[in-house]
PyMOL Python script that loads the backbone (N, CA, C, O; Angstrom):
from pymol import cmd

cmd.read_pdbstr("""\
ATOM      1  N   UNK A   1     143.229 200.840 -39.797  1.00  0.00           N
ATOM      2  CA  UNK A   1     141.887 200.341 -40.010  1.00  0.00           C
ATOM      3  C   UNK A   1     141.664 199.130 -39.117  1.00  0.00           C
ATOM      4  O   UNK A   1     142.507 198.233 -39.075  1.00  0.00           O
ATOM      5  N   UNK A   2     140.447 199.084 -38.341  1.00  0.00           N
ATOM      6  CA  UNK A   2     140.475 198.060 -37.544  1.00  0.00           C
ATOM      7  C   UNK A   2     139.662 197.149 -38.131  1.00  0.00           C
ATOM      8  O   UNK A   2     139.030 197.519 -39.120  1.00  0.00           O
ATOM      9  N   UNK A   3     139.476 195.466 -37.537  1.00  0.00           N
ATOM     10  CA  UNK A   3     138.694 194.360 -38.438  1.00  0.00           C
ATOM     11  C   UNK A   3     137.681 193.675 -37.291  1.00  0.00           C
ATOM     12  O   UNK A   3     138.209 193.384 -36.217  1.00  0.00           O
ATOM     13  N   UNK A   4     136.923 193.531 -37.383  1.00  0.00           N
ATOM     14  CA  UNK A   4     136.217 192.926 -36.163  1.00  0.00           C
ATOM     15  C   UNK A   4     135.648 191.747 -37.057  1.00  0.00           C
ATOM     16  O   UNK A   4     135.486 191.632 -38.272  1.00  0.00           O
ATOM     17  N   UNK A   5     135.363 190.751 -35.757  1.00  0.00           N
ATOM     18  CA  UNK A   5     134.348 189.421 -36.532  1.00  0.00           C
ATOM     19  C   UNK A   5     132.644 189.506 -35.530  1.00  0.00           C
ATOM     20  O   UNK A   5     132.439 189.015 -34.420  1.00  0.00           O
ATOM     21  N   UNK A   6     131.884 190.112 -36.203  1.00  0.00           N
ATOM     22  CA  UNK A   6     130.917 189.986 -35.287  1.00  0.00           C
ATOM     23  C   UNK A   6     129.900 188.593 -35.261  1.00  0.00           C
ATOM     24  O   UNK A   6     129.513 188.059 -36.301  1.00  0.00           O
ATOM     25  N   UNK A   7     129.549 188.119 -33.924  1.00  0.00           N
ATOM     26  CA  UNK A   7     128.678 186.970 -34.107  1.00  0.00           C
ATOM     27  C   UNK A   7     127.360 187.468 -34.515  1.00  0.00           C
ATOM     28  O   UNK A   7     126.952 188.612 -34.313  1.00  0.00           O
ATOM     29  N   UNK A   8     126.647 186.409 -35.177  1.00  0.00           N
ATOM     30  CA  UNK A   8     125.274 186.992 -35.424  1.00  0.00           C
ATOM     31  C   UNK A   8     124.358 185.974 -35.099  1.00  0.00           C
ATOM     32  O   UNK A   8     124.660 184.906 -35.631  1.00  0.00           O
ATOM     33  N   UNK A   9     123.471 185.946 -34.494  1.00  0.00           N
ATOM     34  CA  UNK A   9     122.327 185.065 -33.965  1.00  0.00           C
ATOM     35  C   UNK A   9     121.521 184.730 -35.167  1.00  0.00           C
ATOM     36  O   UNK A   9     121.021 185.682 -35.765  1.00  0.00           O
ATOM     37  N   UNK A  10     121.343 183.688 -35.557  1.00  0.00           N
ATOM     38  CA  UNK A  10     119.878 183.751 -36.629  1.00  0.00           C
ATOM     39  C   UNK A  10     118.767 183.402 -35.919  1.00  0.00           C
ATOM     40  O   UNK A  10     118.824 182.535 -35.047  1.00  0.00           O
ATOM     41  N   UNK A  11     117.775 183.973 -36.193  1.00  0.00           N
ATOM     42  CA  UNK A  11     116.108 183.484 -35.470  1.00  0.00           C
ATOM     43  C   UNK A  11     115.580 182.941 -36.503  1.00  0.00           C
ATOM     44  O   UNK A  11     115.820 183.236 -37.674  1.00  0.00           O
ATOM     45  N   UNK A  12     114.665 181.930 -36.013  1.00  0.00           N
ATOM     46  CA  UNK A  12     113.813 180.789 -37.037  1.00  0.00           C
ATOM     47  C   UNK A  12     112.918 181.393 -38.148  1.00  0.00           C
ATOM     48  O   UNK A  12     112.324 180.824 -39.064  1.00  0.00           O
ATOM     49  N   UNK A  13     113.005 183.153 -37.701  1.00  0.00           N
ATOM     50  CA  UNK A  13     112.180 184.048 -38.892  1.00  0.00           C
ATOM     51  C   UNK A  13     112.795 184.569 -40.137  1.00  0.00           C
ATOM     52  O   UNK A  13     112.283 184.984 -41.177  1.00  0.00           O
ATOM     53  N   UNK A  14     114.401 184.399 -39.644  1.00  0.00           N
ATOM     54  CA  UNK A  14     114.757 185.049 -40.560  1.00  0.00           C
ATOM     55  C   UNK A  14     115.707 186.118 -40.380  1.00  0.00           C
ATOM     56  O   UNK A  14     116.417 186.585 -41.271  1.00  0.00           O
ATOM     57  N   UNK A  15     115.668 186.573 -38.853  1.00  0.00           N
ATOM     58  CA  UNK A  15     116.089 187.693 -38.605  1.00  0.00           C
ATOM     59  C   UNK A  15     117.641 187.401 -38.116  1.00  0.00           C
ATOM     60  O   UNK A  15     117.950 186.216 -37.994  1.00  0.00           O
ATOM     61  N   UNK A  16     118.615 188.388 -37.836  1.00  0.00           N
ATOM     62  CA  UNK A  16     120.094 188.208 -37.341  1.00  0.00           C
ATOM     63  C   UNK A  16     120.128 189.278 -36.475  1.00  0.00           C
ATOM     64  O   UNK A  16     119.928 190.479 -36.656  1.00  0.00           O
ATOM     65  N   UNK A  17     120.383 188.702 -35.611  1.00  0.00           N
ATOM     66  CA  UNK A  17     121.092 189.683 -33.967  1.00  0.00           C
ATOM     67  C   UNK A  17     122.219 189.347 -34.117  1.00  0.00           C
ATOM     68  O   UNK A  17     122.666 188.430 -34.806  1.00  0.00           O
ATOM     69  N   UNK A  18     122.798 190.168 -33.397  1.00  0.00           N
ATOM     70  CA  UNK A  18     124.228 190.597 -32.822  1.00  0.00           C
ATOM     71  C   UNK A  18     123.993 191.105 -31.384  1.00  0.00           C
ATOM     72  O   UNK A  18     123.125 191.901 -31.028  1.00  0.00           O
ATOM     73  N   UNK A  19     124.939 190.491 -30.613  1.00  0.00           N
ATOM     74  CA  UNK A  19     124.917 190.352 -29.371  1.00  0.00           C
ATOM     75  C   UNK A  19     124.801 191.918 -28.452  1.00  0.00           C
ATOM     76  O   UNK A  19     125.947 192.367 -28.446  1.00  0.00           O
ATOM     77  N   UNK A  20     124.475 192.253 -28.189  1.00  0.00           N
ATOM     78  CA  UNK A  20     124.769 194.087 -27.411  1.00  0.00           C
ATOM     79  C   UNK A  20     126.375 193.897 -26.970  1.00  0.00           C
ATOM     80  O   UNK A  20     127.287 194.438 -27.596  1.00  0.00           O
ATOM     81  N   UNK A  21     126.531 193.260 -26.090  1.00  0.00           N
ATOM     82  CA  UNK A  21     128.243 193.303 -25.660  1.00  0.00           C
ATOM     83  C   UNK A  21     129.533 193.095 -27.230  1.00  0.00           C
ATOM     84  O   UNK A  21     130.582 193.734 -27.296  1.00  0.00           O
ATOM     85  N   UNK A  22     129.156 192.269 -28.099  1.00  0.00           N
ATOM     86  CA  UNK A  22     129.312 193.054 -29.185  1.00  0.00           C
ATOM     87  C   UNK A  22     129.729 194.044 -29.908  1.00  0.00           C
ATOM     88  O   UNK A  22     130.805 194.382 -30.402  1.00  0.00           O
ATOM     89  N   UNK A  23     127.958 194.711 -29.852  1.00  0.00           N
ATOM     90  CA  UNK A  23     127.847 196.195 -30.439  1.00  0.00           C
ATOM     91  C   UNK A  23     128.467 197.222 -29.852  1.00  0.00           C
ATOM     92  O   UNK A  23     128.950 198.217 -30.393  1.00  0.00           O
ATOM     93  N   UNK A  24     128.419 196.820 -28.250  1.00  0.00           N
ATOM     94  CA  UNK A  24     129.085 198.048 -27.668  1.00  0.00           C
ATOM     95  C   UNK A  24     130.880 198.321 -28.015  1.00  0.00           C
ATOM     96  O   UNK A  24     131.483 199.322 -28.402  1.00  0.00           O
ATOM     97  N   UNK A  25     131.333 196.938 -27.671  1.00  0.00           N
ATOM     98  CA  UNK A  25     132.754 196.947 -28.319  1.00  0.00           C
ATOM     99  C   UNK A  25     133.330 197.255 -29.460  1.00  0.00           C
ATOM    100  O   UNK A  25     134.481 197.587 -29.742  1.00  0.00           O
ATOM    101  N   UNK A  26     131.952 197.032 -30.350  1.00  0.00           N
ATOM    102  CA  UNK A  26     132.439 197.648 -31.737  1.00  0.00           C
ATOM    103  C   UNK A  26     132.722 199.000 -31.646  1.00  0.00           C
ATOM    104  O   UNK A  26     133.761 199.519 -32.051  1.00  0.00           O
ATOM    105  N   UNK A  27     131.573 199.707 -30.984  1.00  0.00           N
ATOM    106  CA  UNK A  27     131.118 201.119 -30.905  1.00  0.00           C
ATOM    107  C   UNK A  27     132.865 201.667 -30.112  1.00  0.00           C
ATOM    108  O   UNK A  27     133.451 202.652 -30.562  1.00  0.00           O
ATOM    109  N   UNK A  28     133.298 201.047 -29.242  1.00  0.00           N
ATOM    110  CA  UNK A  28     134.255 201.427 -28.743  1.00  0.00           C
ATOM    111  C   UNK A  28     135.646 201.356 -29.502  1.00  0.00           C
ATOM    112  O   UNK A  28     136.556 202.131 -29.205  1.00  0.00           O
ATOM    113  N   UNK A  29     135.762 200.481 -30.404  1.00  0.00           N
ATOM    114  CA  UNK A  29     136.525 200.258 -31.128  1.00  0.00           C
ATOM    115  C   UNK A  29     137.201 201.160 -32.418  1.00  0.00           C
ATOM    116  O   UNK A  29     138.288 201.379 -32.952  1.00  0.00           O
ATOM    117  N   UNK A  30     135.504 201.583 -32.541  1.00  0.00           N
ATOM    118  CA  UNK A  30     135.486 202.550 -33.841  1.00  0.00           C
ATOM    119  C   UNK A  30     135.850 203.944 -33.326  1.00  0.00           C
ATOM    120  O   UNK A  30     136.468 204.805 -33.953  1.00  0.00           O
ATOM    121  N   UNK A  31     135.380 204.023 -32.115  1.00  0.00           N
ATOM    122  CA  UNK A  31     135.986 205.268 -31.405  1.00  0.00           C
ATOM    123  C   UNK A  31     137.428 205.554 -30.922  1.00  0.00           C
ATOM    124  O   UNK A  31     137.881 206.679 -31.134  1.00  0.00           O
ATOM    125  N   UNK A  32     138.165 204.656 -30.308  1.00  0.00           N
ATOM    126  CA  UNK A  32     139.501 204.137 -30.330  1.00  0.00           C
ATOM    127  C   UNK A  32     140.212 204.891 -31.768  1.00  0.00           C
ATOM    128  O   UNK A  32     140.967 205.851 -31.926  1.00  0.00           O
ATOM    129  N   UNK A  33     139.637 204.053 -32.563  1.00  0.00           N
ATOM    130  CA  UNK A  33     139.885 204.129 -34.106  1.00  0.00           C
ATOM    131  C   UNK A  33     140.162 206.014 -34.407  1.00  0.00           C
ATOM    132  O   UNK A  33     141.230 206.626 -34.425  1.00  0.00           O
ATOM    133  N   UNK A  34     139.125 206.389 -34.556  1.00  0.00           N
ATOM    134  CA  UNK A  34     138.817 207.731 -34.552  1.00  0.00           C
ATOM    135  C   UNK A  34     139.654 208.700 -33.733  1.00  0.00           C
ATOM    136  O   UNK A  34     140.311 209.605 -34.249  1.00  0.00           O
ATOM    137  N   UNK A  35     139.593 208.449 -32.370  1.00  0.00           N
ATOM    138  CA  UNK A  35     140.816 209.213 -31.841  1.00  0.00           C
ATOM    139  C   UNK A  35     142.315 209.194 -32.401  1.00  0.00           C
ATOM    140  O   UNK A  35     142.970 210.225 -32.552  1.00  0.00           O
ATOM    141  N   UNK A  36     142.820 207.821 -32.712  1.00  0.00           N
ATOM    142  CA  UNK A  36     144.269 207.704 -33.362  1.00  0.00           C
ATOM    143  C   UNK A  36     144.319 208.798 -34.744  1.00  0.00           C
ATOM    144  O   UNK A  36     145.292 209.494 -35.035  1.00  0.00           O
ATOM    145  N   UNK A  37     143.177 208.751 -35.400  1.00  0.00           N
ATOM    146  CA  UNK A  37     143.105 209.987 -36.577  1.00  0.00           C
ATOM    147  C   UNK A  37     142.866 211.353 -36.278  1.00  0.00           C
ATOM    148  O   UNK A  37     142.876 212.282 -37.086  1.00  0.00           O
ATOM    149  N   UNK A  38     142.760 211.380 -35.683  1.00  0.00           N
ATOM    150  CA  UNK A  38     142.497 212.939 -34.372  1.00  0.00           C
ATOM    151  C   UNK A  38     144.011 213.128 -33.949  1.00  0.00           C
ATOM    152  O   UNK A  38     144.415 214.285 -34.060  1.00  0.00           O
ATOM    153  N   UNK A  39     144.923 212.186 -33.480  1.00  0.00           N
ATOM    154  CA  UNK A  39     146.116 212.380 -33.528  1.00  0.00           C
ATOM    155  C   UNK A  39     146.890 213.022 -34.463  1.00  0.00           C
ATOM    156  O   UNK A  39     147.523 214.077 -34.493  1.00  0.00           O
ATOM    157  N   UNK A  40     146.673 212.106 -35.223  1.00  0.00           N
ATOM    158  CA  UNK A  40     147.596 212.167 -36.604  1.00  0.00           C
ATOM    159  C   UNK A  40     146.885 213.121 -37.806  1.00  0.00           C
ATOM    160  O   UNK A  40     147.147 213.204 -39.006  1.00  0.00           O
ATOM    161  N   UNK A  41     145.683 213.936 -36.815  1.00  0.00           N
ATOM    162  CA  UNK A  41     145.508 215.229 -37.970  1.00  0.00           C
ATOM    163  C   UNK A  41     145.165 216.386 -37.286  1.00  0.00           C
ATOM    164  O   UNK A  41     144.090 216.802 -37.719  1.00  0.00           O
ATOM    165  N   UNK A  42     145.682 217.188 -36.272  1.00  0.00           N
ATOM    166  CA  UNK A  42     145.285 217.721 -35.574  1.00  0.00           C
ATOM    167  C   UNK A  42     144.482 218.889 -35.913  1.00  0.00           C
ATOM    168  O   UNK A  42     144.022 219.690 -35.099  1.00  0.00           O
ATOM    169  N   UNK A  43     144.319 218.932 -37.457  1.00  0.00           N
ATOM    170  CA  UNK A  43     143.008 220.093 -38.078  1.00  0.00           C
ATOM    171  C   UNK A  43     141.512 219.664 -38.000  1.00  0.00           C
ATOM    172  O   UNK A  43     140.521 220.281 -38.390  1.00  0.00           O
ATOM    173  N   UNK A  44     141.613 218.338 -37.341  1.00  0.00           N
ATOM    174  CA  UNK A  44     140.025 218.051 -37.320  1.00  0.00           C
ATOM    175  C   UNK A  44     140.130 217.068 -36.073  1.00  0.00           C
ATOM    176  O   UNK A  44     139.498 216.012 -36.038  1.00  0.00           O
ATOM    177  N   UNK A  45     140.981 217.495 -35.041  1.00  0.00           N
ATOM    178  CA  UNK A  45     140.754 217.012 -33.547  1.00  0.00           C
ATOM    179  C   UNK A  45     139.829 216.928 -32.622  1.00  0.00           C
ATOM    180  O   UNK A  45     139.646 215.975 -31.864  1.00  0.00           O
ATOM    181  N   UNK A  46     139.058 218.220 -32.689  1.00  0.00           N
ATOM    182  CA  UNK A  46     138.161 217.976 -31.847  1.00  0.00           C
ATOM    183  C   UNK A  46     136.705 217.509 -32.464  1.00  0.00           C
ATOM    184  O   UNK A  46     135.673 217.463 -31.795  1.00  0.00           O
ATOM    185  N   UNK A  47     136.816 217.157 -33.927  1.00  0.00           N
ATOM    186  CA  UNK A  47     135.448 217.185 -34.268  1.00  0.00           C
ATOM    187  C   UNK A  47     135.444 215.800 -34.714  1.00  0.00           C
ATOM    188  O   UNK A  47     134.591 215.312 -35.456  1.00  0.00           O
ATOM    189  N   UNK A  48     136.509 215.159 -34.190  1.00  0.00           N
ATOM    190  CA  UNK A  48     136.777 213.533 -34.168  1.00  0.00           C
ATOM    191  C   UNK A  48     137.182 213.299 -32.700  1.00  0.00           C
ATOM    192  O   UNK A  48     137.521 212.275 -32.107  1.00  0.00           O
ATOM    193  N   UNK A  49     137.115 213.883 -32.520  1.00  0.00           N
ATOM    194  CA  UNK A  49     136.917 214.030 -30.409  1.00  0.00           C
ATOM    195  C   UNK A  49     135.493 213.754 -29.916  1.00  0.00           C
ATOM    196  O   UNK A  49     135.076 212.932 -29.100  1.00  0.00           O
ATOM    197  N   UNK A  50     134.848 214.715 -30.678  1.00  0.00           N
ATOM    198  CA  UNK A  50     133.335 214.842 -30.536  1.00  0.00           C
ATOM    199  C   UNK A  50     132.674 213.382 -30.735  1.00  0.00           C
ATOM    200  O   UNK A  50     132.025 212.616 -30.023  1.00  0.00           O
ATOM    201  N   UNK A  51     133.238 213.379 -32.266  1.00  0.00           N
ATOM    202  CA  UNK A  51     132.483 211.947 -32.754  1.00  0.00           C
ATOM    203  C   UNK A  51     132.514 210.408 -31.880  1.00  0.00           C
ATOM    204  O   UNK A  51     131.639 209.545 -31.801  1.00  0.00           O
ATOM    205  N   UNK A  52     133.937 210.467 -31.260  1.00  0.00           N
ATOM    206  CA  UNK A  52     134.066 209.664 -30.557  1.00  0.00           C
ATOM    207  C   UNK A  52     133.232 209.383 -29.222  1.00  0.00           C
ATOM    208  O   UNK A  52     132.558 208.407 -28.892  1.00  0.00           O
ATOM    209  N   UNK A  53     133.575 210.830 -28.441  1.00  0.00           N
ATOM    210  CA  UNK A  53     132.796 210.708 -27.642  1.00  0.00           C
ATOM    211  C   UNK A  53     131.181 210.492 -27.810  1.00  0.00           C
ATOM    212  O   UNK A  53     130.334 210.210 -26.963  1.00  0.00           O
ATOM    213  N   UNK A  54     131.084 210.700 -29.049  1.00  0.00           N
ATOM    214  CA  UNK A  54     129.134 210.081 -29.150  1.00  0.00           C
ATOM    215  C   UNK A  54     129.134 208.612 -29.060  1.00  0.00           C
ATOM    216  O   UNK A  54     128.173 208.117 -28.471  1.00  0.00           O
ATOM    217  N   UNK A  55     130.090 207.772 -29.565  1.00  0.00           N
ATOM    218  CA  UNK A  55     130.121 206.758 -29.533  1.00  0.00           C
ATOM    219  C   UNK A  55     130.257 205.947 -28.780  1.00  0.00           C
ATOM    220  O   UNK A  55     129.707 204.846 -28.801  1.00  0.00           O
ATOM    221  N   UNK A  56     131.292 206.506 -27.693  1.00  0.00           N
ATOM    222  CA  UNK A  56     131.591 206.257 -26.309  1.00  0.00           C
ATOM    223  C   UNK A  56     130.098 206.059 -25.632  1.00  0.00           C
ATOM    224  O   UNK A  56     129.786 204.903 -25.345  1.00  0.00           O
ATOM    225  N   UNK A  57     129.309 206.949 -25.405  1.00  0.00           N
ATOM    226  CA  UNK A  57     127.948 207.158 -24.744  1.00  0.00           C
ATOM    227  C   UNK A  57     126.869 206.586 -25.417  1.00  0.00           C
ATOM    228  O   UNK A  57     125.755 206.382 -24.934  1.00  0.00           O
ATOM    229  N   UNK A  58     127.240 206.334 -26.550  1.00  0.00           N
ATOM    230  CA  UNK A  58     126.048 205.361 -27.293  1.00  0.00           C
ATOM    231  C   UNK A  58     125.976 204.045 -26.511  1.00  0.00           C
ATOM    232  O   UNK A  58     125.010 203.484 -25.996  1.00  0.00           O
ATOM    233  N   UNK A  59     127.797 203.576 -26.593  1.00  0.00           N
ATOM    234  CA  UNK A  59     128.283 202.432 -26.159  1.00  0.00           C
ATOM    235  C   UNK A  59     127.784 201.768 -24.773  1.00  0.00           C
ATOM    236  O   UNK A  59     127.619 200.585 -24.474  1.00  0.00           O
ATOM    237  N   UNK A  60     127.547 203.340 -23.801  1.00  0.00           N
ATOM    238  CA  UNK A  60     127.712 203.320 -22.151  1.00  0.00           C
ATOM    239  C   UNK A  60     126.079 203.063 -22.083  1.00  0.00           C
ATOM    240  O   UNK A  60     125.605 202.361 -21.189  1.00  0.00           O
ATOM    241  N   UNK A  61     125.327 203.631 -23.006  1.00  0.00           N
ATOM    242  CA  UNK A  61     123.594 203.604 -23.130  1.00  0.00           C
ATOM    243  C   UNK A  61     123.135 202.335 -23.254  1.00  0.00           C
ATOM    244  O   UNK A  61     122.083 202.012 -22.703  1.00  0.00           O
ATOM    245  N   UNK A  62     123.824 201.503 -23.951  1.00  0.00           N
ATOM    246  CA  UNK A  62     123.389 200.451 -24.716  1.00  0.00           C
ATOM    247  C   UNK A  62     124.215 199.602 -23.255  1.00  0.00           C
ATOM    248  O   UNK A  62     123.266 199.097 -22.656  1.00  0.00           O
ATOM    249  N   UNK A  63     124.833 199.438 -22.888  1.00  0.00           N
ATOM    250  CA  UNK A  63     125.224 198.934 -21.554  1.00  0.00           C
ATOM    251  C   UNK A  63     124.045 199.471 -20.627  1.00  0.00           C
ATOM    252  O   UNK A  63     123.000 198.823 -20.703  1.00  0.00           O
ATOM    253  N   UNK A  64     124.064 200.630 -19.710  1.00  0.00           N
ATOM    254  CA  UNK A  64     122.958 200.064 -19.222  1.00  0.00           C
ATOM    255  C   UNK A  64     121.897 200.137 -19.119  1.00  0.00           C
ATOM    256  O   UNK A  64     121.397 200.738 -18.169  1.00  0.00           O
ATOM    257  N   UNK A  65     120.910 199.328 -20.415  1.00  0.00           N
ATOM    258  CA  UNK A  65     119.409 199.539 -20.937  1.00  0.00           C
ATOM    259  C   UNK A  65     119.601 197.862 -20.563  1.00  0.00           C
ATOM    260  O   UNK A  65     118.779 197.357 -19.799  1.00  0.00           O
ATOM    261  N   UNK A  66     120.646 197.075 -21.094  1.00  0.00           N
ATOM    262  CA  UNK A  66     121.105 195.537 -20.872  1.00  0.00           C
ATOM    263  C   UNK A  66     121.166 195.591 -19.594  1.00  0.00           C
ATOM    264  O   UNK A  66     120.339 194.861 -19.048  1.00  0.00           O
ATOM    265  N   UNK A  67     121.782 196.134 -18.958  1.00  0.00           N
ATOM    266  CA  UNK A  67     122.069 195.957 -17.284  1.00  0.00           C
ATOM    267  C   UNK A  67     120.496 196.085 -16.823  1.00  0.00           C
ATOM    268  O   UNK A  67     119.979 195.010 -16.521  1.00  0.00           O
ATOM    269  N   UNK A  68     119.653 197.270 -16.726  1.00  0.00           N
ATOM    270  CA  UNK A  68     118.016 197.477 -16.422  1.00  0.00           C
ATOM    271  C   UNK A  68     117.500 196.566 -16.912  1.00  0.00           C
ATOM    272  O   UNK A  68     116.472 196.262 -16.308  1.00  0.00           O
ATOM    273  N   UNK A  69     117.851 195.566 -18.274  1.00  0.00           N
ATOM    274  CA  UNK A  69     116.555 194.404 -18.483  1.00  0.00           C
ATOM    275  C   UNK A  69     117.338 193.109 -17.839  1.00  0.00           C
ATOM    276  O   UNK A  69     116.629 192.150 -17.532  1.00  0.00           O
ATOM    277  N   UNK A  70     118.348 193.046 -17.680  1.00  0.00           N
ATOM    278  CA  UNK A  70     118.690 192.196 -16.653  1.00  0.00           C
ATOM    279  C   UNK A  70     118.559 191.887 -15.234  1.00  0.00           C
ATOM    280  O   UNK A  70     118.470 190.892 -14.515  1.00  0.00           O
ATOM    281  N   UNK A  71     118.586 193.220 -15.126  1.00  0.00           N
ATOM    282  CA  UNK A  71     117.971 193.395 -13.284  1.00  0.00           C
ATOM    283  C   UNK A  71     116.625 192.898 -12.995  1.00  0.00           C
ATOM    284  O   UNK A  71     116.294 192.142 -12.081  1.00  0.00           O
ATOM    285  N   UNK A  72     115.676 193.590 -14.179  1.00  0.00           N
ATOM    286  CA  UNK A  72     114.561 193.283 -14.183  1.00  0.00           C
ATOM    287  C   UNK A  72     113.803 191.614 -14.511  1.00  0.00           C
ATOM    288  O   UNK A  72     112.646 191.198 -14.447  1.00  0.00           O
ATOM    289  N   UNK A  73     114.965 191.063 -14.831  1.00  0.00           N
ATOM    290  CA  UNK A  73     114.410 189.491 -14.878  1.00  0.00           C
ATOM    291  C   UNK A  73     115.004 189.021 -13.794  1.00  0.00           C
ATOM    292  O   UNK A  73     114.805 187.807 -13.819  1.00  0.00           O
ATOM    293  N   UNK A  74     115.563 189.271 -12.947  1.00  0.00           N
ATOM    294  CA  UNK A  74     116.292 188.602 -11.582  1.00  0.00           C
ATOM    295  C   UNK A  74     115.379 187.863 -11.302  1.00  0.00           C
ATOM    296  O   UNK A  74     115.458 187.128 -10.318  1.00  0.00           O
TER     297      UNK A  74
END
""", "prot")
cmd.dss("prot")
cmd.show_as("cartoon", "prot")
cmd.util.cbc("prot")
cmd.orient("prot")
């Protein structure tokens, strides 16, 4: 089981962010995670293969939508 500490931004409204570089690491983390149980059960390998890889590409999306609004404030 993995443990993460995520930072969270508070805004003066009320609201809490979490950073994208972050989220993405989490996202990668949990996928990491997921494959080691894909190991160690090989009756549900590929459908924790699968899952991972969604997460992976969630991860890679959310990277670069950040990279495009960064470019775009140059």
């Amino acid at each position: 089981m993995i443990s993460v500490e995520l930072p969270l931004l508070a805004l003066s409204e009320g609201a809490l962010l979490i950073p994208a570089e972050n989220v993405t690491a989490l996202l990668r983390d949990i996928a990491g995670e997921y494959r080691s149980w894909g190991r160690a059960d090989h009756s549900e390998a590929q459908a924790v293969a699968d899952a991972a890889h969604v997460l992976d590409r969630l991860a890679d999306q959310i990277d670069v939508e950040c990279i495009a609004v960064t470019d775009d404030s140059a």
